[in-house]
Structure formats: structure tokens, C-alpha cells
C-alpha positions in Angstrom: 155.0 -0.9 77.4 152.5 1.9 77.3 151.5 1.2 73.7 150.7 -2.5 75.2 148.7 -0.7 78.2 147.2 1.4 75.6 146.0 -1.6 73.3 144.5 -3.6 76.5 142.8 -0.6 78.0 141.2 0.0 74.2 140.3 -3.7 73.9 138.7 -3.7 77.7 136.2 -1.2 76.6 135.2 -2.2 73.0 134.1 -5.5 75.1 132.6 -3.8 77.6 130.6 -1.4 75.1 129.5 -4.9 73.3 127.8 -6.1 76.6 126.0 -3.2 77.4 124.8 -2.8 74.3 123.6 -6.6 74.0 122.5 -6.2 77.6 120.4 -2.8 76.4 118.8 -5.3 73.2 118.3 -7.8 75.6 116.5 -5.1 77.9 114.0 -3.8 75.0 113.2 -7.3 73.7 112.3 -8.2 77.3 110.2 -4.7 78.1 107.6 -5.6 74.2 107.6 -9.0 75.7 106.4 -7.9 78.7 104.0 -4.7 77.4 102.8 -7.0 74.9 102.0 -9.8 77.3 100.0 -6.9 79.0 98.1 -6.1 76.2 97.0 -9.5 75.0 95.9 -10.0 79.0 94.3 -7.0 79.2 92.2 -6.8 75.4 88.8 -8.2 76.5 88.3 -11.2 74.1 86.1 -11.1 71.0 83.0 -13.1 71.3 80.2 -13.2 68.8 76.8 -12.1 70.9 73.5 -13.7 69.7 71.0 -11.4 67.7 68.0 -10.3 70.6 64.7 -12.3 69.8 61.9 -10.1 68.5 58.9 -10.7 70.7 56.4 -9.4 68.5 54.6 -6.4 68.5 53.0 -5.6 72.4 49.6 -5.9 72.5 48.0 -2.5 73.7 45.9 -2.0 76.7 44.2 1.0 78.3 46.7 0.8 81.0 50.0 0.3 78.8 49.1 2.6 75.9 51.0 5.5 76.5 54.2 3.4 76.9 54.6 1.6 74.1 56.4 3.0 71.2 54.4 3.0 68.6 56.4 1.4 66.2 56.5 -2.0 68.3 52.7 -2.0 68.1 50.7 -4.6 65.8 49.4 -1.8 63.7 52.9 0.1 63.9 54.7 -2.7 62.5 52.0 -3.2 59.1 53.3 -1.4 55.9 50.1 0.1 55.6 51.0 2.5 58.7 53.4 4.0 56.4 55.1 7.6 57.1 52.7 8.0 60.1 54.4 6.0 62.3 57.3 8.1 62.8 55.3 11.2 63.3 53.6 9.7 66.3 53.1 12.4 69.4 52.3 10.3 72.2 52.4 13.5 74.3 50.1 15.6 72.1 47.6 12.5 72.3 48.0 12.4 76.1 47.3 15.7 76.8 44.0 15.8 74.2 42.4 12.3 73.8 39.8 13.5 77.0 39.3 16.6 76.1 39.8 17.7 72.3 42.3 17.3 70.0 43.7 20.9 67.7 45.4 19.7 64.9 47.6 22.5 62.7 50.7 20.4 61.9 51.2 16.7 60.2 52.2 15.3 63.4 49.0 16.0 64.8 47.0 14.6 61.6 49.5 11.4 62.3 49.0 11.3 66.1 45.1 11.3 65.8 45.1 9.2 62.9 47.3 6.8 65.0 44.9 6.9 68.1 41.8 6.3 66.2 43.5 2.9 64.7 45.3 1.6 68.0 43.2 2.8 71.0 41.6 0.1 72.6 37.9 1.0 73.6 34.8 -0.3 72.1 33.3 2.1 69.6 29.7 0.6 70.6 29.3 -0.2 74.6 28.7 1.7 76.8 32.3 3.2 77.5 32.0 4.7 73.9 35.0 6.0 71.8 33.9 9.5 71.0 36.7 12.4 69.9 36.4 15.8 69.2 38.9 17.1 66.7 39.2 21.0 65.3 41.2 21.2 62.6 42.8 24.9 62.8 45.2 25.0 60.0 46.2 23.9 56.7 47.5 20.8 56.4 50.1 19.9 53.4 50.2 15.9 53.3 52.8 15.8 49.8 55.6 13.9 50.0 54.1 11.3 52.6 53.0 7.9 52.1 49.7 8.7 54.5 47.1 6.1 56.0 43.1 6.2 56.5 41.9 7.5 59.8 39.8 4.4 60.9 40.0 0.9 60.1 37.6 -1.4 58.4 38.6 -4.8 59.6 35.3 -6.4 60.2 35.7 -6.2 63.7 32.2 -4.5 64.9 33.7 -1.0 64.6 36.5 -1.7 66.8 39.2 1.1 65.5 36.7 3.3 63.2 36.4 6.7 63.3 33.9 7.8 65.8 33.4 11.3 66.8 32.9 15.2 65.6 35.9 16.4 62.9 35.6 20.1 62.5 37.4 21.0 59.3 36.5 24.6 60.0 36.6 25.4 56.6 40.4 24.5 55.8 42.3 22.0 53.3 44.0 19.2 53.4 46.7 18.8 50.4 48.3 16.3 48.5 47.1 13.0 50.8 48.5 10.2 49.1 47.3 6.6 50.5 49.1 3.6 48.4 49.0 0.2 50.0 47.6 -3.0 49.6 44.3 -2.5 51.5 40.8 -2.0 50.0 39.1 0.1 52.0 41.4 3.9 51.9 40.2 6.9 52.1 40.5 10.3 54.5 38.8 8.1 56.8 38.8 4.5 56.2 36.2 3.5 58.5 34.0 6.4 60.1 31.0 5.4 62.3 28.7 7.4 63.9 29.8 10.8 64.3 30.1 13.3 61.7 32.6 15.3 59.4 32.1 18.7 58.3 34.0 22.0 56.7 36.9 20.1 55.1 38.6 20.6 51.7 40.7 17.8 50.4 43.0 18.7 47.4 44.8 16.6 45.1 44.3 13.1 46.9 45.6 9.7 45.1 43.9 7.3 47.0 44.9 3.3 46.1 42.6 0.3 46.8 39.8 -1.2 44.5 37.2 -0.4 47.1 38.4 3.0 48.3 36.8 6.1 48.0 38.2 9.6 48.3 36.8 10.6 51.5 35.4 6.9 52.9 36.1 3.4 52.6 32.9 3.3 54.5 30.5 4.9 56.5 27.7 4.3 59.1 25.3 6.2 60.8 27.7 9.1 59.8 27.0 12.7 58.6 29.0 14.9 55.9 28.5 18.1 55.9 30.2 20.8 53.1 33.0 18.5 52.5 34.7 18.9 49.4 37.2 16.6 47.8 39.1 16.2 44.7 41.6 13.8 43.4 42.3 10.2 42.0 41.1 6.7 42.5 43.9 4.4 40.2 42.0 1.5 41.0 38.3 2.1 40.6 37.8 1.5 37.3 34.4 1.6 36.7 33.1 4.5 39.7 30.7 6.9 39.4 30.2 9.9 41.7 28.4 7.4 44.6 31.0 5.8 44.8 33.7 8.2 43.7 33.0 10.2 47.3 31.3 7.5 49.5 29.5 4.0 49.1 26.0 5.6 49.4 23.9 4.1 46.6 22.1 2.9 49.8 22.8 5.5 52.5 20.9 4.2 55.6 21.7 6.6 58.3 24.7 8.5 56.6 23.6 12.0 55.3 25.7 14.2 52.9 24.4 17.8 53.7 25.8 20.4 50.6 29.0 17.9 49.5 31.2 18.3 46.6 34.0 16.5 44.5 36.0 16.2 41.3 38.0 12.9 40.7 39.4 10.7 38.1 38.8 7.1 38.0 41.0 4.4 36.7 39.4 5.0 33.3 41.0 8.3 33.1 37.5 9.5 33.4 36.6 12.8 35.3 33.4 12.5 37.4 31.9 15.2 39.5 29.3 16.6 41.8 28.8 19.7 43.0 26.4 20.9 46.5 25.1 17.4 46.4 22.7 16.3 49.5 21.5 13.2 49.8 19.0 12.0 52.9 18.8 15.6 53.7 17.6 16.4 57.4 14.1 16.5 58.0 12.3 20.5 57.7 12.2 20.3 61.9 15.9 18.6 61.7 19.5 20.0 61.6 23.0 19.6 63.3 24.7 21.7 65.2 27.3 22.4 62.3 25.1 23.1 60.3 23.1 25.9 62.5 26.6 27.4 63.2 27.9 28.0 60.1 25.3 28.1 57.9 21.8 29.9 59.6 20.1 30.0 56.5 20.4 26.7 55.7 21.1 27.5 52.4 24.3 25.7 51.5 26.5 29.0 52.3 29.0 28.0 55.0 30.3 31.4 56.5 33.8 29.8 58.8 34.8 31.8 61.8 35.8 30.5 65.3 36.6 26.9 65.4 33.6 24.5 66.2 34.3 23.1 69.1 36.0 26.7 70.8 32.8 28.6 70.0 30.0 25.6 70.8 31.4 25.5 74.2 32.8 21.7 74.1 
């Protein structure tokens, strides 16, 4: 009797054991049901989103010009803008564009250089575009893909170079201009104003009708400015051409200039303390007083231009 009480009691809890255990698989199976349920109602759906429409490039006004990033401008956006683009101070050019601009660093070469091509005021009425720039360093260019400062696009001047660069006697290395345009140089486009004290080293400048300092110039004066480098594609320059179109220089003056270059020939052509349309014996310019009294082609540099004429 006891071994029969024994067997049922035994029996009793092997099936009681079996339901909770079925009860506990039933119980898990029910909670991932329910958490995954959860999930699926929770997990925001994937949707594909449609790519944003580029507007173009904004067009720049007076008004807007300090905020637009440069590299959503129409000139920002060209491949000819090359490495400049992202170099672009807006700040620096804020604080200077009135007043004067003290470059001794790339990203102030880029900034002006950007300015000069995207401001837009009329190099000729009567709200002129006139800067004053003192260059107070050396500046090393190698390693960027550079642009002109100035653009020739048959536009009546409309983003040339206008204005006083000081070069205060330093150098500008390794400039290296390659794009598709034909009118490169330091300056691209420089018109009415005048350049003076600079020393550019070991240029490469691209573009059949390019030059090592100008594409072109008008009513512009170079004074001891020195340059040396290559030209690729001017295959057939001599030293006019070589520095500056000036087989016919109107109103430009080149006042004790010198350069070394290679054309595309592989040919070196040079000029040394060259002047041509020299000042008259009652004439001068400022530059030229300051730094060299004698007028004898001896520029002596000391305090920068513009901090020691009282600009």
C-alpha cells in the first residue's frame, strides 16, 4: 500500500513538472513574441530620401557677399579656382577690404586673390574698386594648384586687379597656375594701379596667352618686379611677351623690371633692369621716391609701403 502511495505521489509530480515546464516554454515564446512585436513597432521604417537639388552657385551682391561660402559661388565652383577656394578667409577680407589688406600667409594671398575675382563693384565708375595690399612676408605657393589675381573675361574690367600691391621687397615661391584658361599670370588682369617690390621664384604658369607676371595689363605700372620661371605653352615668346604683352605699352610703364623664363621651346629668355615708357625727368611714383631716392634702379626696402606713406 505505501509502495502504491509512493508510485502515485512520484507520478503526480513528473506530470506536474511537465506542465510547468511547457507552461515556462509557453511563457518565453510568448515574452520574444511580444519584445519582438515591440521592436518591429518601434524601428522607424526605412525610406529612401530624394538627393537635395543643387540651385546653382548664388549670385553675389554687395549686401550678401560676406555670407556666402565661397565655394557655392559662380567663380568658386570653376576648376580654375583651384586650391584657393578652400583657403578663403572671409573674416580676414572683412576686416581689410576698406582699409588695407597685410598678407604674410597663403590664406591671405588666397583671400585677396578671391576678393579681387568675386567682389562685385565696377573697377571704372565712380564707386571705383581700389585696394591697398602690403605684402609683409614670404610667401611659399609649392604644392598648390594657384589662380591669377584678376580676371580677364572681357567684361570692361569687371574683376581685374585694380589697386597699389607693395611687394616690399619679398618673394613669392613656387606659384603654379595650370588650367585651361589663356590669360594666367601673378595677376591675370591688372588695371590701373600699380605693382612694385616683388620677387616671383620658380613660377609654371599654363595658358598659350599667359605671361609670368600678366595676362594683361592697362594703364598699370611695374616697378622692380622680378620674376622667373616657365611658360609650357608659349612656344614662340620672347622677353615682351615672356613678362608682359607690352610690344605696345600704352599707359603701362615697367620702371627697373627683370626676369629669367623658359618657353615651350625649352628656350631660356631674359632681361635684366629693363624700363620701358620710363616716367618723364619731372615724373615719378611714390614707390619709386620711397625706395629708391636716387632714382637709380637701387631699391633700398625698409618699412612696408603703405605703414610708412601714411595710407
Amino acid at each position: 500500500m505505501k509502495k502504491s502511495k509512493l508510485l502515485c505521489s512520484v507520478v503526480a509530480a513528473t506530470v506536474l513538472f511537465a506542465s510547468c515546464a511547457n507552461n515556462a516554454d509557453e511563457t518565453e515564446v510568448e515574452s520574444e513574441a511580444r519584445t519582438t512585436s515591440q521592436q518591429e513597432e518601434t524601428e522607424p521604417e526605412e525610406t529612401e530620401t530624394e538627393p537635395t537639388e543643387d540651385q546653382g552657385p548664388v549670385e553675389l551682391t554687395v549686401d550678401n557677399y560676406f555670407d556666402v561660402d565661397p565655394e557655392d559661388t559662380e567663380w568658386g565652383r570653376r576648376e580654375s579656382s583651384a586650391d584657393i577656394i578652400s583657403l578663403v578667409d572671409l573674416d580676414y577680407i572683412q576686416s581689410s577690404y576698406s582699409t588695407l589688406f597685410e598678407i604674410d600667409s597663403v590664406e591671405d594671398l588666397a583671400s585677396v586673390t578671391y576678393f579681387v575675382n568675386t567682389y562685385p563693384l565696377s573697377r571704372t565708375s565712380e564707386d571705383n574698386f581700389f585696394i591697398w595690399v602690403d605684402l609683409l612676408a614670404d610667401i611659399d605657393l609649392s604644392g598648390y594648384n594657384w589662380a591669377p589675381m584678376g580676371l580677364d573675361e572681357g567684361d570692361d574690367y569687371e574683376h581685374a586687379f585694380s589697386g597699389i600691391f607693395a611687394g616690399n621687397g619679398h618673394y613669392i615661391y613656387g606659384l603654379n597656375i595650370e588650367n585651361e584658361d589663356d590669360c594666367n599670370g601673378f595677376f591675370g588682369l591688372a588695371y590701373n594701379g600699380a605693382a612694385g617690390g616683388v620677387r616671383i621664384v620658380d613660377a609654371v604658369v599654363s595658358g598659350a596667352d599667359s605671361a609670368l607676371v600678366a595676362g594683361s595689363s592697362y594703364d598699370f605700372r611695374y616697378i622692380d618686379f622680378d620674376a622667373s620661371g616657365t611658360l609650357p605653352d608659349k612656344f614662340d615668346g620672347d622677353y615682351e611677351s615672356l613678362f608682359n604683352v607690352y610690344q605696345d605699352p600704352g599707359n603701362n610703364r615697367y620702371i627697373y623690371c627683370s626676369f629669367s623664363a623658359l618657353n615651350g621651346s625649352g628656350e631660356l629668355v631674359s632681361e635684366e633692369d629693363f624700363t620701358v615708357n620710363p616716367y618723364p625727368e619731372n615724373g615719378s611714383h611714390q614707390m619709386i621716391d620711397m625706395y629708391d631716392p636716387d632714382h637709380d634702379g637701387e631699391f633700398v626696402y625698409g618699412e612696408p609701403y603703405f605703414g610708412d606713406a601714411g595710407f
